[in-house]
N, C-alpha and C positions, 0 to 999 in steps of 0.2 A: 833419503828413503823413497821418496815421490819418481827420483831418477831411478832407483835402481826398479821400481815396479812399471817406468813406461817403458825398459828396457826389455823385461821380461814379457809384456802385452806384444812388443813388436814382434819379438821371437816366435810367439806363438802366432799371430797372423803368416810370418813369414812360413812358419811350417805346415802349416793347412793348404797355402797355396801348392807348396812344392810336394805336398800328398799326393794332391789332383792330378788328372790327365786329361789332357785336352781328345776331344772327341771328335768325327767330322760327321757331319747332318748329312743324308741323302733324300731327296723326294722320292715317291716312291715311284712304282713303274711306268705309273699312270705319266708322270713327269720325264720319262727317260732315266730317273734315279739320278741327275745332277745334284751336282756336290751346294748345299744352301748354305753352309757356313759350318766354323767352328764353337764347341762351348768348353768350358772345362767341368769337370767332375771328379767329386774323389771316388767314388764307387758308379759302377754301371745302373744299379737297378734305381737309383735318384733320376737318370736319365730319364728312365720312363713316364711319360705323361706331360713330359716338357712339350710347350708349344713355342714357334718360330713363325713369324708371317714373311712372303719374301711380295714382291710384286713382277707380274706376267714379264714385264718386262728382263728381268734378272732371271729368269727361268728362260725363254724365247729367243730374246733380244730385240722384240719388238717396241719401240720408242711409243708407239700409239698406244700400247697395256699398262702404261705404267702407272695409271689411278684405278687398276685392278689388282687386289691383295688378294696374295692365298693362304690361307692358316692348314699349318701340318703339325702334326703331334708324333710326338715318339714312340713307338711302338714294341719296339726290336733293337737290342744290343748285339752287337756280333764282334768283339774284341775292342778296336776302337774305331767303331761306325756306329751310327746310329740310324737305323733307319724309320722313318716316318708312316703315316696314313693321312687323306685330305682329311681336313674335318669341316671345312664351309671358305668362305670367300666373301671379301667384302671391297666396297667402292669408298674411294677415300671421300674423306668429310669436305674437301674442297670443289672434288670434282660435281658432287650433288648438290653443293649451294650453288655455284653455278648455272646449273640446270635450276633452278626452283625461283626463278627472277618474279617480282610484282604481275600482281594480275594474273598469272597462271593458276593451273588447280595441279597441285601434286595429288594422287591419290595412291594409297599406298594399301597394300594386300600380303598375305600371307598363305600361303597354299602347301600343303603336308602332301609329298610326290612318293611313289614307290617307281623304283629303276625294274628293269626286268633280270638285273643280276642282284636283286635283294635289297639294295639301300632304301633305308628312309629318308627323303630327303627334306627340309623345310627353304622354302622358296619362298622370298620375300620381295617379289616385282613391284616397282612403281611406275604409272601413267602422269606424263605431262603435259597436258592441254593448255592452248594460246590465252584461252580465255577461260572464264571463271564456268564452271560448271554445275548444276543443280545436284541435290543428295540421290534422286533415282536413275542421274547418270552416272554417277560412278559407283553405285550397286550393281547397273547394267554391266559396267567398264569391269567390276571385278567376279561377277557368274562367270561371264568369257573367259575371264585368267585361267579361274576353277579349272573348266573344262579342255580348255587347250593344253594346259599345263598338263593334268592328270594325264591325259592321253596320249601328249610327245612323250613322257616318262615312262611309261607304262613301255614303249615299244624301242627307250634303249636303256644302253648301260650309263654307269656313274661314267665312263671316261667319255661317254659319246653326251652324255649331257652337260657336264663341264666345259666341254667345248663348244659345245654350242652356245654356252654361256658367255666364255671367252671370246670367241670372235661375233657375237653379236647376233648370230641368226634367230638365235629364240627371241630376244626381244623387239627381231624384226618382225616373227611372226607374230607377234603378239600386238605389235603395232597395228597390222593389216586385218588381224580379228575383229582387234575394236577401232575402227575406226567408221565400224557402222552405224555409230553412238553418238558419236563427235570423231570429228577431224583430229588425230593424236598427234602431239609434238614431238613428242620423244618416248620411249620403253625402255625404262634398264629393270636385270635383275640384281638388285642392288647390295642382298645380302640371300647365302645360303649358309645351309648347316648340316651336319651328318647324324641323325637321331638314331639312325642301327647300322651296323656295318653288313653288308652283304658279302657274297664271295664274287670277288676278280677274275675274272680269267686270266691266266699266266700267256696266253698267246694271242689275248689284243695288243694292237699296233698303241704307242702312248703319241697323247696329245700332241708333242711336236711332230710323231709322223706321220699323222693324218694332217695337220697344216703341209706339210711337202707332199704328201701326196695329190691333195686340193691343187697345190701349187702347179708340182706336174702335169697334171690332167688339164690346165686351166690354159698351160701354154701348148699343151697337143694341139687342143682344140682351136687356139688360135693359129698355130702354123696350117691346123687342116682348111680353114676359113682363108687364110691368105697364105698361098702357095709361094710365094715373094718371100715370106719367110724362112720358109722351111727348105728354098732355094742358097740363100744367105745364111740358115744354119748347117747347111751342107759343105758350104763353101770354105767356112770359116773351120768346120773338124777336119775338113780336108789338110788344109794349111798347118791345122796344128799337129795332122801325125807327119807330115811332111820335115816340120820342124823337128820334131823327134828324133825322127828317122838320120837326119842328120846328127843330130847333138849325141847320138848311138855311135855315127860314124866315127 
């Protein structure tokens, strides 16, 4: 009797699986809409509200991103796609012990950003100082977040702040604000969040193409500074429609 009911138990797992349809995740635009993975599902609308974290890395393919996580949530069914919305970003728990050695002051802050394309955002920066710091420096250390913060958000969008997030620039400037206070060690934004969605524009450039665009502009600039260059990238397009031209023939 016991067999013939663990018979019946499997069937019925077996058939819930084989209901399901597997689904594929997209990031959203902000991302290029790369493919994050698969889940299964037996119905669409369960999908909704599911979260996925992936790391910059696996979104980029940048090897330096990869103790930066992004959390996407489901949003939008569209047969079998699933498409996503950011909802915040966090630094893995190894990379931060790391950072936080003996005798330093971690001081940590929390600052509520509005974008100029509507998002609310929560911003949760930490300062790392060599040495141990008194309670009215790092009140000072985080007035300065306040307002730095408020006001780079204020003058861009969710896509142009996440990147700045990602590659480091906002906690560079956030390093060079306070460093009026004390000498800063380090600046990460260590955790964000999405408290209201804003509206997107549908014809912003997404975070990967403003890194190639950075990129391009980075090496103009160097071939304009050294003519040597841009000499020896002449050389070498040459040769390669040369090469063409033949391989046509």
């Amino acid at each position: 009797m016991a067999a013939k009911k663990g018979k019946v138990a499997a069937r019925k797992v077996k058939d819930k699986w084989k209901a399901k349809e597997w689904y594929k995740i997209y990031a959203p635009r902000m991302f290029n809409q790369v493919e994050l993975g698969e889940t299964p599902s037996s119905e669409p609308a369960s999908l909704v509200g599911r979260q996925t974290e992936v790391t910059v890395h696996e979104l980029t393919g940048d090897f330096s991103k990869m103790h930066i996580k992004i959390c996407f949530r489901v949003e939008e069914v569209k047969g079998l796609e699933a498409h996503t919305i950011f909802v915040g970003h966090d630094l893995t728990s190894d990379y931060v012990r790391r950072l936080t050695r003996r005798k330093r002051t971690k001081t940590d802050h929390v600052v509520d950003v509005r974008t100029k394309d509507g998002y609310l955002i929560r911003l949760k920066p930490m300062s790392i100082t060599e040495q141990r710091i008194q309670a009215a420096q790092e009140t000072a250390i985080r007035n300065i977040m306040d307002t730095q913060l408020v006001s780079s958000a204020n003058d861009m969008t969710l896509s142009e702040l996440v990147k700045a997030i990602i590659s480091g620039d906002m906690a560079r400037d956030l390093a060079n604000a306070c460093k009026v206070i004390i000498p800063i060690k380090r600046v990460e934004i260590r955790r964000t969040e999405v408290l209201e969605v804003g509206t997107p524009s549908s014809e912003e450039p997404s975070i990967q193409e403003r890194f190639g665009q950075e990129a391009a502009a980075a090496e103009a600039a160097a071939r304009a500074a050294n003519p040597i260059l841009e000499e020896e990238s002449s050389e070498e397009e040459a040769i390669e429609e040369e090469e063409e031209e033949t391989l046509e023939e």
